[in-house]
ROFI-405149 format. One record per residue (C-alpha): x, y, z. Coordinates in steps of 0.2 Angstrom, whole numbers, padded with zeros to 4 digits, always signed. Layout:
N
XYZ/...
END
This chain:
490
+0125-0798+0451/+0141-0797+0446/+0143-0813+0437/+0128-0809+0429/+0131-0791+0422/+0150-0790+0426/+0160-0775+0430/+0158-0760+0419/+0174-0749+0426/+0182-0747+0444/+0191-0736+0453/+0204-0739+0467/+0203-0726+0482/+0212-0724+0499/+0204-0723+0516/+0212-0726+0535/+0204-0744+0533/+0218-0746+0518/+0217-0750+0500/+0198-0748+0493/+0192-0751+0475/+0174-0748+0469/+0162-0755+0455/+0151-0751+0443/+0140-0767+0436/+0133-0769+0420/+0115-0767+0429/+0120-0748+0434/+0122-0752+0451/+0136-0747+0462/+0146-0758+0476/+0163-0757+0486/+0176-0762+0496/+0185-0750+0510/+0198-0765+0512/+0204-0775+0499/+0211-0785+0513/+0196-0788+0522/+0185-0791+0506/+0167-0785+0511/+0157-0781+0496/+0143-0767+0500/+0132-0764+0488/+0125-0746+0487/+0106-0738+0483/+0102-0735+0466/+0100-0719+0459/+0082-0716+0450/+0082-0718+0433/+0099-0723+0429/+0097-0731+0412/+0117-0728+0405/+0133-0726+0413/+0136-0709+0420/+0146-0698+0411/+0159-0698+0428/+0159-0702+0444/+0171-0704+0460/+0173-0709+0478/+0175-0699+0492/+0182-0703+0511/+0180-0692+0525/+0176-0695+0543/+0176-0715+0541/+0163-0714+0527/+0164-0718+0509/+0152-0710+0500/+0151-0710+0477/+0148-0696+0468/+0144-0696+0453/+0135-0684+0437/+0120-0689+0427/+0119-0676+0413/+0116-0661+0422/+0112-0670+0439/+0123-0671+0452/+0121-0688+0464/+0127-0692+0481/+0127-0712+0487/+0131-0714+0504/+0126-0731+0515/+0107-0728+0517/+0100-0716+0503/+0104-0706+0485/+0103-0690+0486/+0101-0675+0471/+0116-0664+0474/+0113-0653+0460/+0101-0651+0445/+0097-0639+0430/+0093-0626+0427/+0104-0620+0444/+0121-0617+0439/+0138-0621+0451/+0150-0608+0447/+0166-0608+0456/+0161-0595+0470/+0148-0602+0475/+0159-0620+0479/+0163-0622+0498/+0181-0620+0496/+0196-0616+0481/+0210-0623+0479/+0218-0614+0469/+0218-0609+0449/+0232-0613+0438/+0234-0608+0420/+0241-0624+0408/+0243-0612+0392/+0235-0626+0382/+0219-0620+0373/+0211-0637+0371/+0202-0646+0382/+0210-0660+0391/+0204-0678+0388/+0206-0685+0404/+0206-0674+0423/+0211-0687+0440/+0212-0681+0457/+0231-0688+0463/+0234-0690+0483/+0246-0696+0493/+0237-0709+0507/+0236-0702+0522/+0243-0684+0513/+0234-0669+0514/+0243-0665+0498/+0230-0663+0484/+0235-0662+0464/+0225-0666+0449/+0233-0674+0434/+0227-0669+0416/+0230-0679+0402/+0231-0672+0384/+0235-0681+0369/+0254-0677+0370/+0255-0671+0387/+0253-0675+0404/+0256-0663+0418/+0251-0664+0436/+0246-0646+0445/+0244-0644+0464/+0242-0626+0475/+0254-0617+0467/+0260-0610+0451/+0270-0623+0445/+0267-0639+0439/+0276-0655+0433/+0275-0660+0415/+0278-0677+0406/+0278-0677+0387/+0267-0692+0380/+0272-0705+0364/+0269-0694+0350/+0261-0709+0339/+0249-0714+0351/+0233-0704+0354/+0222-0707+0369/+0202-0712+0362/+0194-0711+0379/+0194-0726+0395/+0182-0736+0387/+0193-0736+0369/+0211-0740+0376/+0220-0753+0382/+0229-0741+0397/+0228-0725+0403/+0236-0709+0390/+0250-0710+0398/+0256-0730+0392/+0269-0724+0379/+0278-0715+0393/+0281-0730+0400/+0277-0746+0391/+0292-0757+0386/+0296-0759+0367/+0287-0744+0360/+0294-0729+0349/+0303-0722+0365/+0314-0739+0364/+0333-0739+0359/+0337-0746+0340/+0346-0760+0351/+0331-0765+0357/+0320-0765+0339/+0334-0776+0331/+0335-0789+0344/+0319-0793+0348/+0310-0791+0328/+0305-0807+0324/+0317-0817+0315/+0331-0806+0319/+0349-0808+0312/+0355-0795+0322/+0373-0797+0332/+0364-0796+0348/+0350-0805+0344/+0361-0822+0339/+0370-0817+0353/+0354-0817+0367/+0349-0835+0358/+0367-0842+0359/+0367-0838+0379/+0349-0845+0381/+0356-0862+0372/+0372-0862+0384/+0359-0863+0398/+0349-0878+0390/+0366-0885+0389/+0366-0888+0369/+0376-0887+0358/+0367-0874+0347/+0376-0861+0359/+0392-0865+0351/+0384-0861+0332/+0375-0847+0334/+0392-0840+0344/+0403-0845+0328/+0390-0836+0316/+0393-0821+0326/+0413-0822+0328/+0414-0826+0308/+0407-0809+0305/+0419-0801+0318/+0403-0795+0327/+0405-0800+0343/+0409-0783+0351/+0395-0775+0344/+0381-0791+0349/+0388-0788+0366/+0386-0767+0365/+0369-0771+0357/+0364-0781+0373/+0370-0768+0387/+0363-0754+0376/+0347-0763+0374/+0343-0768+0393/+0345-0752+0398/+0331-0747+0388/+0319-0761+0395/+0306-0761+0408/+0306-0778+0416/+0319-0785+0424/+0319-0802+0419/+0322-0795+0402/+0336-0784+0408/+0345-0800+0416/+0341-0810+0402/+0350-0796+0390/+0364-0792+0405/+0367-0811+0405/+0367-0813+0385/+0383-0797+0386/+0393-0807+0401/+0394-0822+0390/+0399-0813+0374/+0412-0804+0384/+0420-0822+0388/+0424-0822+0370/+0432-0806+0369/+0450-0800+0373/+0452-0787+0384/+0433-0778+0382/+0432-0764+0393/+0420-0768+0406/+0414-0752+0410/+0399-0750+0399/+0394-0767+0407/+0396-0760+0425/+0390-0744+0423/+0372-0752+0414/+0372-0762+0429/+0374-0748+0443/+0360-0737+0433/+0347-0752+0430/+0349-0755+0448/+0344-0737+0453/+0331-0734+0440/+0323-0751+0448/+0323-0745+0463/+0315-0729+0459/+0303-0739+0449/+0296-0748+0463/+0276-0747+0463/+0280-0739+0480/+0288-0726+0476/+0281-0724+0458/+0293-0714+0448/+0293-0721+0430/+0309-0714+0425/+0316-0719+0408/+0334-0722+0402/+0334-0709+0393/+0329-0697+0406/+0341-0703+0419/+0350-0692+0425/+0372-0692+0422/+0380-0697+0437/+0386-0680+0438/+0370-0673+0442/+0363-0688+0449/+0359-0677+0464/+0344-0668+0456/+0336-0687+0456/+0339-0687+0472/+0332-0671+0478/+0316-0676+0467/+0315-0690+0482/+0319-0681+0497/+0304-0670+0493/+0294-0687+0492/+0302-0688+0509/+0308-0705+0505/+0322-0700+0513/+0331-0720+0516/+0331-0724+0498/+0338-0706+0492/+0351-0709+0505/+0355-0727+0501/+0356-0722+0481/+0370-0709+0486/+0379-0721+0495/+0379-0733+0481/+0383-0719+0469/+0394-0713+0479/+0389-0696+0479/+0397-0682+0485/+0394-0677+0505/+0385-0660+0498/+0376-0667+0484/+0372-0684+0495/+0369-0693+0512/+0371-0672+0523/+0358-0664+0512/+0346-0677+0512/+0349-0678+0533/+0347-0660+0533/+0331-0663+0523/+0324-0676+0535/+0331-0664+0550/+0319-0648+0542/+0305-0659+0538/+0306-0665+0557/+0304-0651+0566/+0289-0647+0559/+0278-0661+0567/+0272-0656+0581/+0266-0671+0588/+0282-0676+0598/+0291-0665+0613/+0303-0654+0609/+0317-0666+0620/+0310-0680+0610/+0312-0672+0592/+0331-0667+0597/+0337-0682+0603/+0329-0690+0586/+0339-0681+0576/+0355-0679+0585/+0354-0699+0585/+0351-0698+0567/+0364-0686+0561/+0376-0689+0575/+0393-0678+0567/+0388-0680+0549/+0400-0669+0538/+0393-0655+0531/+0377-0656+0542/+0370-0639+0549/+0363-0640+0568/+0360-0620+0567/+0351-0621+0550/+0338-0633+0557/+0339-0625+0574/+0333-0612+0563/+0319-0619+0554/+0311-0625+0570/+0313-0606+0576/+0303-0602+0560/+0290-0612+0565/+0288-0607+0582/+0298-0619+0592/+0310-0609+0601/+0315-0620+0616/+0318-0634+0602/+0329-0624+0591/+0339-0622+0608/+0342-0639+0611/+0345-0641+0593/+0362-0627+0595/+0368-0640+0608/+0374-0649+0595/+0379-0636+0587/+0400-0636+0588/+0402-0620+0580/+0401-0604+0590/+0400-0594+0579/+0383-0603+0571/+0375-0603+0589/+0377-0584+0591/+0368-0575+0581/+0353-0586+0579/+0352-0586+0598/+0352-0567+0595/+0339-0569+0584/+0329-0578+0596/+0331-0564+0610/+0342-0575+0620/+0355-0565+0622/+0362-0568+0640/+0364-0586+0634/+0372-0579+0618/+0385-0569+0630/+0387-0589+0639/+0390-0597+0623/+0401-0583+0615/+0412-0584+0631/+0414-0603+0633/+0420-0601+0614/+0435-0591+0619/+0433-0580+0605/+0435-0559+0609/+0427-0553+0592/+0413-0564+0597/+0411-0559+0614/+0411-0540+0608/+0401-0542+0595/+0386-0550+0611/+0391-0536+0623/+0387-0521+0609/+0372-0531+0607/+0366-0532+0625/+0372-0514+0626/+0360-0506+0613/+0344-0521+0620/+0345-0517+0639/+0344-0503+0648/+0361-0497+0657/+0355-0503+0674/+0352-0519+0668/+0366-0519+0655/+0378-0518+0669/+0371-0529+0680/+0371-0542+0668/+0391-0539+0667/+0392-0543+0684/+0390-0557+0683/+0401-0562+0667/+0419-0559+0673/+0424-0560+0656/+0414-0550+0647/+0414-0537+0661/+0435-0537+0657/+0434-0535+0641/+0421-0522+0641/+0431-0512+0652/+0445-0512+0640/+0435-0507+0625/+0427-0492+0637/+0445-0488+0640/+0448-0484+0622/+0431-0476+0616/+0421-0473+0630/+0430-0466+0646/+0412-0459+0653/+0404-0478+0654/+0421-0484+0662/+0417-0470+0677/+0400-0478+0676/+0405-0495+0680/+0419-0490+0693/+0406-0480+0703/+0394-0497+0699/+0406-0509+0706/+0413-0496+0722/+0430-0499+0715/+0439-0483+0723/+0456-0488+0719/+0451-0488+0699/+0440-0473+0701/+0453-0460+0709/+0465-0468+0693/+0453-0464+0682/+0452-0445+0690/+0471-0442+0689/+0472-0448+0672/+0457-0439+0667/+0466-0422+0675/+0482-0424+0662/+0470-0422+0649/
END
């Protein structure tokens, strides 16, 4: 069937067999795949009367079935293995009460309507989004009230799926468009005279080993141009998609440079260092189209980075700020402490299991927080794992008051006094004074040497009627008949 009546459109989709795409033949008849890898064509029922195209349709996977749904006028049709079923039909009208659940509503501020809406989700994510595309604007909105925008090709105006070449969003990304460097426009024009274009032909000569390299070369030098041709290559690859062309252009610069006394190299390096980074993020794994032009300076290169992290693709974030060499705030600490936060919030491992994870992971990292992640697990309601988290907590002073927090304090007092540090100390001891009740309270002394010392010599100074209290506690005649004949003096 379809060799006969080929495909009409097709839409990828993602289930927990993989990678799925579904078709729509020319003979109105739909068929898919759950696993591109497995390649088992199912073909589905047909829908009654369906003489055209319908005017949208999608696929949907829940509970291991695929099932296509798709809008016939004012119809509403639902394909599943076995059977089509009428979903909804005129003149009964869907209004967003009456749906079975709501997201959420966000506000674009833009009075026309969009030209193309796309549900967006991560596989395997419970993370929904819709992307909307206008002709100038491109903006994905998610539950909340904040969205992330991409401004379009301003010349290029989106006609509809079955009238373009790509999706609206093409200019954003597409190599030599209007959004491309004047570097790029003057070497690649056809017959171009350009510096760097001679300059890109002379080094592809010098490969085929003929002796046009060396022409092409002296044309350039003649006019003193050399300089420029190679500053026309480094400007241009940086403002290419494909990397053969960056190498090409990257190679052409290197080779001009031979011919040049003393040309500072670090225009050459730094194109290098950002092509390799913008590559990277690139990648259709991680699918972050980021132009040139919108790269960040290496002085706020950390923003990009953050932009990864809460992708929580934590091991190339970390490896960029290595390469980059990044601060320890801006870099490899806050992308740990990110990893750290984002961990304690699965539940599926034992609260031993996720501490010893991350201990390994962040071992003594500078600048890493123990009791700021101890903290975050405490918020989500995993209070014995945010203990064994302020094990590896080496400041005191950190461990203390979250333990407070956490109504802990008798450990608090433990911790406070292994510190070695008085105001600490105090600081638990008023604590336990104001949560216990004074039976308690003193029993709880008992059995802290230390903090029952120093409590003693605090009572000495500002309360006199507690350190009676605690000598009639403890049977210490000797202190008590002190206290009496002091007390007589005054």
């Amino acid at each position: 069937e379809v060799l006969q009546n080929h495909v009409l459109e097709a839409k990828v989709f993602h289930t927990e067999y993989g990678t799925g795409v579904a078709i729509l033949t020319g003979a109105h008849r739909f068929s898919l795949t759950t696993n591109i890898d497995d390649l088992k064509l199912r073909r589905m029922p047909e829908v009654p009367g369906l003489q055209k195209p319908p005017s949208c349709w999608a696929v949907l996977s829940q509970d291991r079935v695929t099932i296509v749904l798709l809008a016939v006028g004012q119809d509403l049709y639902l394909l599943d293995n076995t059977s089509c079923s009428l979903v909804v039909s005129e003149p009964q009208r869907v209004s967003a009460g009456s749906r079975a659940e709501k997201l959420c509503e966000f506000n674009s501020s833009i009075r026309s309507p969009p030209k193309q809406m796309v549900w967006c989700m991560r596989p395997r994510s419970r993370q929904r989004a819709v992307v909307v595309a206008w002709d100038r604007q491109l903006m994905v909105a998610g539950n909340s009230s904040e969205c992330i925008q991409y401004p379009l090709g301003k010349k290029r105006h989106f006609q509809g799926p079955a009238r373009t070449a790509g999706p609206p969003w093409a200019t954003a990304v597409s190599g030599r468009g209007k959004g491309c460097s004047k570097a790029s426009q003057e070497i690649f024009k056809i017959a171009s005279m350009a510096p760097g274009a001679l300059l890109l032909e002379a080094q592809k000569e010098y490969e085929k080993e003929s002796q046009k390299a060396d022409e092409y070369l002296r044309e350039i030098k003649d006019q003193k141009l050399l300089p420029e041709a190679v500053s026309q290559c480094i400007e241009a690859a940086g403002y290419e998609h494909e990397p053969d062309t960056q190498k090409s252009l990257l190679r052409a610069a290197s080779f001009g440079k031979c011919f040049i006394d003393k040309f500072p190299p670090e225009s050459f390096v730094r194109m290098c260092q950002d092509l390799r980074v913008l590559n990277a993020i690139r990648d259709y794994q991680i699918g972050i189209p980021l132009t040139f032009t919108q790269y960040p300076p290496w002085d706020s290169a950390g923003a990009m980075t953050l932009g990864l992290v809460l992708r929580r693709l934590y091991p190339l974030a970390i490896r960029i700020c290595e390469y980059l060499r990044l601060s320890e705030i801006q870099g490899v600490s806050r992308i740990l402490a990110h990893w750290a936060c984002y961990k304690v919030q699965q539940k599926d491992k034992s609260d031993e299991e996720v501490a010893h994870a991350i201990n390994q992971k962040l071992g003594d990292t500078p600048g890493i927080s123990y009791s700021e992640i101890a903290a975050r697990a405490y918020d989500c309601g995993r209070t014995e794992l945010a203990i064994k988290l302020l094990e590896y907590e080496p400041r005191s002073g950190e461990q203390v008051p979250l333990l407070l927090k956490m109504k802990r304090s008798k450990l608090a007092l433990s911790k406070a006094i292994e510190s070695g540090d008085t105001d600490l100390v105090y600081t638990v001891v008023l604590h336990l004074k104001n949560e216990l009740n004074r039976g308690t309270f003193f029993m709880t002394l008992q059995n802290q040497p230390v903090a029952l010392s120093l409590y003693r010599q605090f009572c000495k100074h500002q309360e006199r009627e507690t350190l009676k209290d605690l000598y009639n506690q403890d049977d210490n005649h000797q202190e008590l008949g002190n206290f009496h004949v002091h007390s007589s003096y005054s």
